[in-house]
DSSP file (Angstrom, degrees, kcal/mol; ACC not computed):
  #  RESIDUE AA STRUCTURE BP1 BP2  ACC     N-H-->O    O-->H-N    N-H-->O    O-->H-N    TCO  KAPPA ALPHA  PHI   PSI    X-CA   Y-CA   Z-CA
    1    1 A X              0   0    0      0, 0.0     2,-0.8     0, 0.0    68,-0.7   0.000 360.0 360.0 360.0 125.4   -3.3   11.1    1.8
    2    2 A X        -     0   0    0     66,-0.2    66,-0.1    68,-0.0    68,-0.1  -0.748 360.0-140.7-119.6  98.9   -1.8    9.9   -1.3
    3    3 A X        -     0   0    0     -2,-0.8     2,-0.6    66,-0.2    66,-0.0  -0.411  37.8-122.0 -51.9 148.4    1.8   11.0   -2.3
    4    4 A X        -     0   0    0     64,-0.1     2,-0.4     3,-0.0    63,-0.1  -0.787  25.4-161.5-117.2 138.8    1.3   11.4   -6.1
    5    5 A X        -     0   0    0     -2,-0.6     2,-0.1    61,-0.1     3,-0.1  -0.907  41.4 -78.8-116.1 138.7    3.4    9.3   -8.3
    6    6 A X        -     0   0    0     -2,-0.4    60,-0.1     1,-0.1    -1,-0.0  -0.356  45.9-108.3 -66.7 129.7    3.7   10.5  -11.8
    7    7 A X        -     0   0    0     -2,-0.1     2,-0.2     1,-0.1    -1,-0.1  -0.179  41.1-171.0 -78.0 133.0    1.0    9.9  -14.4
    8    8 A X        -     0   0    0      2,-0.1    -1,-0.1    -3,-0.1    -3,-0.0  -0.867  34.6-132.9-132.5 170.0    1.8    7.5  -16.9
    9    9 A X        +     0   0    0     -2,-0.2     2,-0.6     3,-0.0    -2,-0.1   0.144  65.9 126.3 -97.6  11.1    0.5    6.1  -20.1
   10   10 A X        -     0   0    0      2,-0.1     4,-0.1    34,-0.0    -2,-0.1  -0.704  66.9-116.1 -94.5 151.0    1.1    2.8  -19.0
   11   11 A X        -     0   0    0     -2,-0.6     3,-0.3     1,-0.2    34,-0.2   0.161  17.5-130.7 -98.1 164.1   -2.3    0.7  -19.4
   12   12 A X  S    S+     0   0    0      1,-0.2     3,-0.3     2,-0.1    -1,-0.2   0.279 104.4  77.9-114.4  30.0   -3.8   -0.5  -16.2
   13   13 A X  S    S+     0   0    0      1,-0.2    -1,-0.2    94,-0.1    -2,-0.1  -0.467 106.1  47.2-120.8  51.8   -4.3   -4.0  -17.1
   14   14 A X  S    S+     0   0    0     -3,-0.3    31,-2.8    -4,-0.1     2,-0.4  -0.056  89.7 100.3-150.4  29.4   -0.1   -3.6  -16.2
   15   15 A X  E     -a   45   0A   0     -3,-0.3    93,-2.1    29,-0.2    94,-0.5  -0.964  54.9-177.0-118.2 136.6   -0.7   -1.9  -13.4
   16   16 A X  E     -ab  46 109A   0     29,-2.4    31,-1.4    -2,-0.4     2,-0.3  -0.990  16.5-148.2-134.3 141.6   -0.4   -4.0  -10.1
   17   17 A X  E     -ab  47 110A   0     92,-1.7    94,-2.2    -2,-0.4     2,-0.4  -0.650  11.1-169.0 -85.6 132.6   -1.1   -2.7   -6.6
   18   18 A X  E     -ab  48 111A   0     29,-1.9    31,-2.0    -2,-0.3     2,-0.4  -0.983  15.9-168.8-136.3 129.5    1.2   -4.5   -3.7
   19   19 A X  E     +ab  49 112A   0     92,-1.7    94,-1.2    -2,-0.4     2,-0.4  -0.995  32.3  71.1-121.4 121.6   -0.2   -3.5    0.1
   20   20 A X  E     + b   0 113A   0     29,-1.8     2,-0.3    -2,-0.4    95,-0.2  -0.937  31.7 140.0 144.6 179.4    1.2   -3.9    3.3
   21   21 A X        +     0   0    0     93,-0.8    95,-0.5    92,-0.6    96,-0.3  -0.977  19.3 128.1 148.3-163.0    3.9   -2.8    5.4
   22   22 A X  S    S+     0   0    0     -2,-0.3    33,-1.0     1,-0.2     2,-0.3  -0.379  87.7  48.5  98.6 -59.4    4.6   -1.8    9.2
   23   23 A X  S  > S-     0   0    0     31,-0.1     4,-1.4     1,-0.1    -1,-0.2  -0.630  82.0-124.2-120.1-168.9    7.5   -4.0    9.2
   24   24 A X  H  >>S+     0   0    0     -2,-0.3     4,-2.2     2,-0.2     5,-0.6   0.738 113.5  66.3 -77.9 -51.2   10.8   -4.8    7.0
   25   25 A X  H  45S+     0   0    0      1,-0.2     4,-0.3     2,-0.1    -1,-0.1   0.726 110.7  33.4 -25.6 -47.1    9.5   -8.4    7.0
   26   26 A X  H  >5S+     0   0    0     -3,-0.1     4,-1.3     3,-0.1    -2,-0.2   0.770 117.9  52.2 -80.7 -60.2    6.5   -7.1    4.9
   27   27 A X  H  X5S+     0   0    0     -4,-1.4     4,-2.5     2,-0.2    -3,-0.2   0.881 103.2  52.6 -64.7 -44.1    8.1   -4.6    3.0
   28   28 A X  H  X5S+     0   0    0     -4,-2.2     4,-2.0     1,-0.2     5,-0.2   0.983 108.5  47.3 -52.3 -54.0   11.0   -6.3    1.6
   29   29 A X  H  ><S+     0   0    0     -5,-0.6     4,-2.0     1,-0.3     5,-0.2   0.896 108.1  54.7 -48.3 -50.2    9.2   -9.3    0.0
   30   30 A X  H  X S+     0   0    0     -4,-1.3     4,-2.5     1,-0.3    -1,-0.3   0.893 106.2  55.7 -95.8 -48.7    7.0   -7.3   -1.4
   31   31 A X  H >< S+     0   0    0     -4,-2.5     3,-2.3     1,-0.2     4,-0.3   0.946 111.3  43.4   2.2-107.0   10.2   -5.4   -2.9
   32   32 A X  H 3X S+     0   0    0     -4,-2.0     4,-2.5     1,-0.3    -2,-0.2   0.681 104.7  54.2 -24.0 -46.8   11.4   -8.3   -4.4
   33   33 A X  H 3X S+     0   0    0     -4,-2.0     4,-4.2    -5,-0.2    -1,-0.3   0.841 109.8  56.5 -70.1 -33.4    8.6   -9.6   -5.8
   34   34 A X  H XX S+     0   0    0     -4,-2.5     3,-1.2    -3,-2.3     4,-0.7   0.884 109.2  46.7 -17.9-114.3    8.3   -5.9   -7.4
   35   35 A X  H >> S+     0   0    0      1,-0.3     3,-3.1    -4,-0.3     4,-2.2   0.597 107.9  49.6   8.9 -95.1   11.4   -6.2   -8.8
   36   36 A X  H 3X S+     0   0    0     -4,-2.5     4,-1.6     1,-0.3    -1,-0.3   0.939 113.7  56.8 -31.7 -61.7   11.0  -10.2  -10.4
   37   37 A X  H << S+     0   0    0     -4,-4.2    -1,-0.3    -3,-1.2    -2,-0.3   0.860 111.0  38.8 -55.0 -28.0    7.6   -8.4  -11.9
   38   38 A X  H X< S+     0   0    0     -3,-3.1     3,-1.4    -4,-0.7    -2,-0.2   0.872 115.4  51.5 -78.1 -49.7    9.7   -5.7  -13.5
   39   39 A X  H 3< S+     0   0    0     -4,-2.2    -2,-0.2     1,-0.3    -3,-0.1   0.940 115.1  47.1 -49.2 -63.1   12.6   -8.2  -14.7
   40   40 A X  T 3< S+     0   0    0     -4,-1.6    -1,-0.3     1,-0.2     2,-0.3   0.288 134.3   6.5 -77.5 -10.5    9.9  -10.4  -16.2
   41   41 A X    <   -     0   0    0     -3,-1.4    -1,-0.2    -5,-0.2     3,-0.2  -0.671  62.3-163.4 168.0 115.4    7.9   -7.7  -18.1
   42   42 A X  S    S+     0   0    0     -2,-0.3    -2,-0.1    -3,-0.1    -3,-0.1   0.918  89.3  66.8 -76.8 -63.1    9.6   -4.0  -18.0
   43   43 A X  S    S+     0   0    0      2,-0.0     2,-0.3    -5,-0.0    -1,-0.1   0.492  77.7 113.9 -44.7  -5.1    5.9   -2.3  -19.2
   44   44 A X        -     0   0    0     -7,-0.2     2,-0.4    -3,-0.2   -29,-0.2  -0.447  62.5-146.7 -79.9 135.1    4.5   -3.4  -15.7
   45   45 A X  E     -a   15   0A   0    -31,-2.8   -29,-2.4    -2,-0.3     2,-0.4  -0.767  12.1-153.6-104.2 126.8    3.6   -0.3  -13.3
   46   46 A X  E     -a   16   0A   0     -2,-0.4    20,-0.6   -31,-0.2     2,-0.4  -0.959  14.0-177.0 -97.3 108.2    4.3   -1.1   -9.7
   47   47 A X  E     -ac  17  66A   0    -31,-1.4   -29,-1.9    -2,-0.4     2,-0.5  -0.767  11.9-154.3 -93.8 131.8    2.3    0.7   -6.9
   48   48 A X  E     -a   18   0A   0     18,-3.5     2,-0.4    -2,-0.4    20,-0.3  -0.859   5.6-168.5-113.4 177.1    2.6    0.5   -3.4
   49   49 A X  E     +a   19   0A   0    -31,-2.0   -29,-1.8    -2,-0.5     2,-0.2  -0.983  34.6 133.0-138.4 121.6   -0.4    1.3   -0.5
   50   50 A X  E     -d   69   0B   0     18,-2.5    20,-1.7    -2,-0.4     2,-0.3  -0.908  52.4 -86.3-160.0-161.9    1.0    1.5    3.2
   51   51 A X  E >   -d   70   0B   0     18,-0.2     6,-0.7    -2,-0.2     3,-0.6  -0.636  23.7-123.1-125.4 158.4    0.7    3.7    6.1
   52   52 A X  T 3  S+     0   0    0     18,-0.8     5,-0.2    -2,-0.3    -1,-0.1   0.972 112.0  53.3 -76.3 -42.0    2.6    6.8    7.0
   53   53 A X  T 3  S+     0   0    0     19,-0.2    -1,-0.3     3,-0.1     2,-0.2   0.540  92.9  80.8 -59.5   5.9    3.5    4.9   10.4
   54   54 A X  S X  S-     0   0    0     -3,-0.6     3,-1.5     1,-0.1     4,-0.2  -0.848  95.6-110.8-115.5 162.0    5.0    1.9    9.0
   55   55 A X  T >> S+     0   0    0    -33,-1.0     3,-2.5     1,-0.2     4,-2.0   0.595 105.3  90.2 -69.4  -2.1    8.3    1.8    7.8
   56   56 A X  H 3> S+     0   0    0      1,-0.3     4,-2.2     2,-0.3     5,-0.5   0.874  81.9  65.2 -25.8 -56.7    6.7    1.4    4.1
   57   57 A X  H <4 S+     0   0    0     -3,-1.5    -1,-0.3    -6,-0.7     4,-0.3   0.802 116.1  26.0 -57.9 -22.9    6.9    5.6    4.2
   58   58 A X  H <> S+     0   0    0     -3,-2.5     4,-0.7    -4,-0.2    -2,-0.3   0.929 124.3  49.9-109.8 -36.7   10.8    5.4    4.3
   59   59 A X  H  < S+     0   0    0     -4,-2.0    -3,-0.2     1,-0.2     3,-0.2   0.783 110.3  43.6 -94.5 -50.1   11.6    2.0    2.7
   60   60 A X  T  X>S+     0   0    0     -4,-2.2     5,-1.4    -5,-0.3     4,-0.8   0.890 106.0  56.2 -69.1 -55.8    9.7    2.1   -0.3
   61   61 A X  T  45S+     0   0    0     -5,-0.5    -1,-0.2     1,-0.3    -2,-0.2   0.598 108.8  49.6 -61.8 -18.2   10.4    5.5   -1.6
   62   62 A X  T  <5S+     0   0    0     -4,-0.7    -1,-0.3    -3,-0.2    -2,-0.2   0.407 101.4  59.3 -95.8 -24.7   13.9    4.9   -1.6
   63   63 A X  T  45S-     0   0    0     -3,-0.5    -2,-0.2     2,-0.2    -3,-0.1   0.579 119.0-116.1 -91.2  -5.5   13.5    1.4   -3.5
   64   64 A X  T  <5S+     0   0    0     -4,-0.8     2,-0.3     1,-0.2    -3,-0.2   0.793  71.8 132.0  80.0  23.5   11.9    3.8   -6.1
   65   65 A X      < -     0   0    0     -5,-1.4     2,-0.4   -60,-0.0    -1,-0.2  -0.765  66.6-105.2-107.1 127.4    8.4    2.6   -6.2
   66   66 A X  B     -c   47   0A   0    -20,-0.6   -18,-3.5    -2,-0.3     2,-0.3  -0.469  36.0-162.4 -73.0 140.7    5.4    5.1   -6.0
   67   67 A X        -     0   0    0     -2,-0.4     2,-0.4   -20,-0.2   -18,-0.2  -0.692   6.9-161.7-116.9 148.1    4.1    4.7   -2.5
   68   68 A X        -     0   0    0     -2,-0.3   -18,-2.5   -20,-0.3     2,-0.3  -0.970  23.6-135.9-147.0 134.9    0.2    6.2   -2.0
   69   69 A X  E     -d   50   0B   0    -68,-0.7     2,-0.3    -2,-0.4   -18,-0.2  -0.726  13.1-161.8-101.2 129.7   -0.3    6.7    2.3
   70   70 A X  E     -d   51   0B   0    -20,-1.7   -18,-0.8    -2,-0.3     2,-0.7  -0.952  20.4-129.9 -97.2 142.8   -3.5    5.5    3.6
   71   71 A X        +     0   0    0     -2,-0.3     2,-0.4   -20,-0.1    23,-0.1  -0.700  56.3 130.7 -88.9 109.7   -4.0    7.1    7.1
   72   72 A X        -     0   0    0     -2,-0.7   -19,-0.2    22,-0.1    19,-0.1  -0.996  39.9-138.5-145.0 151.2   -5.0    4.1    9.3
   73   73 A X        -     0   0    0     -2,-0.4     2,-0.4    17,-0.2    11,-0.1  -0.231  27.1 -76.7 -89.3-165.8   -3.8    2.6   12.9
   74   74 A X        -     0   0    0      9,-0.3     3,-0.2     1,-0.1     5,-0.1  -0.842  22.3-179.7-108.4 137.4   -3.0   -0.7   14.8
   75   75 A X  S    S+     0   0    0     -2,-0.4    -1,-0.1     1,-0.1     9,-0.1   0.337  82.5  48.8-108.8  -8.9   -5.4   -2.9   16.1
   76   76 A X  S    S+     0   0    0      8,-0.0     2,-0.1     3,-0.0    -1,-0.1  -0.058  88.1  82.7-133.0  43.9   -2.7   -5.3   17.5
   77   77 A X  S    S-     0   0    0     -3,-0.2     3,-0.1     3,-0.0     7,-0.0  -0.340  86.5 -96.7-117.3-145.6   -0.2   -3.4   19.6
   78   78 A X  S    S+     0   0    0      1,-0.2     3,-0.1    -2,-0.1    -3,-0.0  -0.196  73.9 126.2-138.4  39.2   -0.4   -2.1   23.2
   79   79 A X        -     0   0    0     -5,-0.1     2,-0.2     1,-0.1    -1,-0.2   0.967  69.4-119.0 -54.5 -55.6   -1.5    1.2   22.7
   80   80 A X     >  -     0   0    0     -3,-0.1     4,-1.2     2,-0.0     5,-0.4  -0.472  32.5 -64.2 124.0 134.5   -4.2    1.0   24.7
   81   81 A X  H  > S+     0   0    0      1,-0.2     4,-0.5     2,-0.2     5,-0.2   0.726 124.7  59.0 -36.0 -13.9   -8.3    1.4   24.1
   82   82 A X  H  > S+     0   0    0      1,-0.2     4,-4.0     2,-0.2    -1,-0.2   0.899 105.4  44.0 -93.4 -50.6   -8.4    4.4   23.2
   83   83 A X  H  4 S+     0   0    0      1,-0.2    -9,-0.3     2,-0.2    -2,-0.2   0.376 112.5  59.1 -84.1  29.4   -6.0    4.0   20.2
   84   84 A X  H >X>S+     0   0    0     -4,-1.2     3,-5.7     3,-0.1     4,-4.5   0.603 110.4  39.9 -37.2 -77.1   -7.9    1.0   19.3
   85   85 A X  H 3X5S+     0   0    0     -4,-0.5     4,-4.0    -5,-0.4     5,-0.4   0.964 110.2  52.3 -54.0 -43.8  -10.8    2.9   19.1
   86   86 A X  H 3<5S+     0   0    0     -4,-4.0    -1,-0.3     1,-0.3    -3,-0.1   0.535 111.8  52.1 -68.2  10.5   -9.5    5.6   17.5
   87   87 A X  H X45S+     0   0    0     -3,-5.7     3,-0.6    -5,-0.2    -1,-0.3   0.603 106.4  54.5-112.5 -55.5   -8.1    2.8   15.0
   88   88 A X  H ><5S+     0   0    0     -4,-4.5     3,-0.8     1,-0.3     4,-0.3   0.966 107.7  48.4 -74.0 -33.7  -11.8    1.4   14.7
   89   89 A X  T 3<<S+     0   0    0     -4,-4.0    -1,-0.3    -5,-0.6     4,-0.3   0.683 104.4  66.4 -86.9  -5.9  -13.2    5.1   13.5
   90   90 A X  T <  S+     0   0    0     -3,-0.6    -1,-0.3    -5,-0.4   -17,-0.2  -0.136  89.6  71.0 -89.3  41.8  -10.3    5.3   11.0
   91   91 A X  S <  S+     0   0    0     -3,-0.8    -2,-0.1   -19,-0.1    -1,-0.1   0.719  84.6  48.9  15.1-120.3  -11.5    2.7    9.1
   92   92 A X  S  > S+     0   0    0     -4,-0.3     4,-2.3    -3,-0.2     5,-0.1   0.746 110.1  56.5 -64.0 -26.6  -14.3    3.2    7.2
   93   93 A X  H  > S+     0   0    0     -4,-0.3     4,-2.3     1,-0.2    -1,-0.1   0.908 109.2  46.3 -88.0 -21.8  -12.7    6.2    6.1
   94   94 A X  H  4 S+     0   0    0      2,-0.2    -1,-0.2     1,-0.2    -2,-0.1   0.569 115.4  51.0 -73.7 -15.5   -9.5    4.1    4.7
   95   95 A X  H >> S+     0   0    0      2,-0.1     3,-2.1     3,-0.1     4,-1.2   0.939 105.0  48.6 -66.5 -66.4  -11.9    1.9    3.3
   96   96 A X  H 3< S+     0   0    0     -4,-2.3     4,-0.5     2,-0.3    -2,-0.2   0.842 114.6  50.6 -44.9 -70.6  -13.5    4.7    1.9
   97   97 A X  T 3< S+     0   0    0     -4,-2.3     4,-0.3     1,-0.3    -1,-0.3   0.335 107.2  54.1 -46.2 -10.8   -9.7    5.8    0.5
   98   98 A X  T <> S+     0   0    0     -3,-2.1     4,-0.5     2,-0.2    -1,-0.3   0.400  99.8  54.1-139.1  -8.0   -8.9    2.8   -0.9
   99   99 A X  T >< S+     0   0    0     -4,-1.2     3,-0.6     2,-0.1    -2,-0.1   0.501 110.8  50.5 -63.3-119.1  -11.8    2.3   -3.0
  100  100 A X  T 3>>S+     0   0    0     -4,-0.5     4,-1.9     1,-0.2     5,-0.7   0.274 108.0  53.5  50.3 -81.8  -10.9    5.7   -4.4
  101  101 A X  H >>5S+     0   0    0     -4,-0.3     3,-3.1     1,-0.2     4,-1.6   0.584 111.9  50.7 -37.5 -96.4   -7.1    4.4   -5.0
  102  102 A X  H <X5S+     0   0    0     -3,-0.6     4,-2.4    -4,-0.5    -1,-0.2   0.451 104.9  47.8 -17.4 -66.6   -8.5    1.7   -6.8
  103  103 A X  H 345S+     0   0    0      2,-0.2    -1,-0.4     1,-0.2    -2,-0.2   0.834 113.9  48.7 -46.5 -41.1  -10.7    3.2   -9.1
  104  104 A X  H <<5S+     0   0    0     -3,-3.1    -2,-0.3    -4,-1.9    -1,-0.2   0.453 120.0  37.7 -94.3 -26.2   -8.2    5.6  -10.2
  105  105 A X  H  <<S-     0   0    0     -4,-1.6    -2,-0.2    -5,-0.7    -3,-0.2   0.892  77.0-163.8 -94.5 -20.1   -5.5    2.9  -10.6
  106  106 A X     <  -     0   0    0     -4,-2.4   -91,-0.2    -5,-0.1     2,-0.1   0.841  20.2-162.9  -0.3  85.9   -7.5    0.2  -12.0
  107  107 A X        -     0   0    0     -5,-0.2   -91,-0.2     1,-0.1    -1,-0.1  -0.317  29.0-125.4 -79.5 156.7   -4.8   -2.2  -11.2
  108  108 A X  S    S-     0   0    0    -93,-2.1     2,-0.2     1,-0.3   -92,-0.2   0.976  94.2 -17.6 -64.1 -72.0   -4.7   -6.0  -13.0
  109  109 A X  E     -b   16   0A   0    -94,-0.5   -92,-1.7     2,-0.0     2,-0.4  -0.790  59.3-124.8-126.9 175.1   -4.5   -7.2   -9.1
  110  110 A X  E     -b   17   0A   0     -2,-0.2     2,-0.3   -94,-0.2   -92,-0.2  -0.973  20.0-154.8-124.2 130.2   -3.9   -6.3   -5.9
  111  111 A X  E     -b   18   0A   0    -94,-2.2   -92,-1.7    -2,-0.4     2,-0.5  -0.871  11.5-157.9-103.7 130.1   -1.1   -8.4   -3.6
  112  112 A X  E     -b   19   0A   0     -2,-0.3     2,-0.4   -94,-0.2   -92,-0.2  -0.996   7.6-168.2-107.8 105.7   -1.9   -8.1   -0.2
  113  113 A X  E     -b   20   0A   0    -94,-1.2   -92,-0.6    -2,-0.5     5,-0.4  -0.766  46.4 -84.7 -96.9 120.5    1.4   -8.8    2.2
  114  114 A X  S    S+     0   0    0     -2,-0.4   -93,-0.8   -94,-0.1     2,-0.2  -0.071  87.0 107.6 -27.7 135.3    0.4   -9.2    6.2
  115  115 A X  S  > S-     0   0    0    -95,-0.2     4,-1.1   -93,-0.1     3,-0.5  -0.668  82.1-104.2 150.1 159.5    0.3   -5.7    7.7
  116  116 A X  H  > S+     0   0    0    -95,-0.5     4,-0.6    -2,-0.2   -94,-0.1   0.802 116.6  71.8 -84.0 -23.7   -3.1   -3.3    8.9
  117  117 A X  H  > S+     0   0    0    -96,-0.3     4,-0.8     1,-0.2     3,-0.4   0.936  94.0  42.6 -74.8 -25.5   -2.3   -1.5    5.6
  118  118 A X  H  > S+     0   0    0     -3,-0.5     4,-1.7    -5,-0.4     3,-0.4   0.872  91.5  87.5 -77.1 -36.5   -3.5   -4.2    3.2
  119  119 A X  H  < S+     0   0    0     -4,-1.1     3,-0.5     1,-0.3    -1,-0.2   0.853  92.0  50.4 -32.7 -49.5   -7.0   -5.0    5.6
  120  120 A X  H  < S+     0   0    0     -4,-0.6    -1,-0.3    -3,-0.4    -2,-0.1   0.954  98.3  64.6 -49.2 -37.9   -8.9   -1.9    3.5
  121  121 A X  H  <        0   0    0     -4,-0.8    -1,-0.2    -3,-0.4    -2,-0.2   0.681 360.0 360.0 -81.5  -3.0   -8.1   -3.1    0.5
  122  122 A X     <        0   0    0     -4,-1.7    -1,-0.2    -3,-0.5    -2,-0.2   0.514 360.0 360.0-127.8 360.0  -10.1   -6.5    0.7
């Protein structure tokens, strides 16, 4: 699921992907660092990649940054095995999604910040 951020002209070797999320910890830096990329160069296109569960979904949209949702779980909380597993068969298919993103951003880089959202994208 991708929230659609409005298509722009701007080239995509200015386009940079930042991924992570889940906590405030994650999200902010990744903020900032946003931010400092913009200060430093205006023409740069920021994207973020998180998860609809992490606070990424509220945090981000709000900083003004286009946010694109991969659907994926946690592999290090205390749901329990089953939403493990049901973590391990979403996956491939956020793998899958995040090739897709990629292609269709052709970002400069991608920044990967600690969080289960960034794990597809490398």
């Amino acid at each position: 699921m991708t929230a659609q951020p409005p298509k722009s002209s701007v080239d995509s070797s200015k386009r940079i992907v930042i991924a992570g999320g889940g906590t405030g910890g994650h999200i902010y830096p990744g903020v900032a660092i946003a931010r400092s990329l913009i200060k430093k160069n205006p023409e740069i296109q920021i994207h973020f990649v998180g998860s609809p569960q992490g606070l990424e979904a509220k945090i981000v949209p709000r900083e003004g940054f286009p946010l694109h949702l991969i659907q994926v779980g946690k592999l290090n909380y205390g749901g329990g095995i089953f939403g493990k597993l049901r973590t391990l068969f979403q996956l491939p298919k956020a793998f899958i999604e995040s090739i897709f993103l990629l292609f269709e951003l052709k970002p400069l880089f991608v920044l990967g910040l600690e969080g289960m959202p960034r794990v597809h994208l490398f």
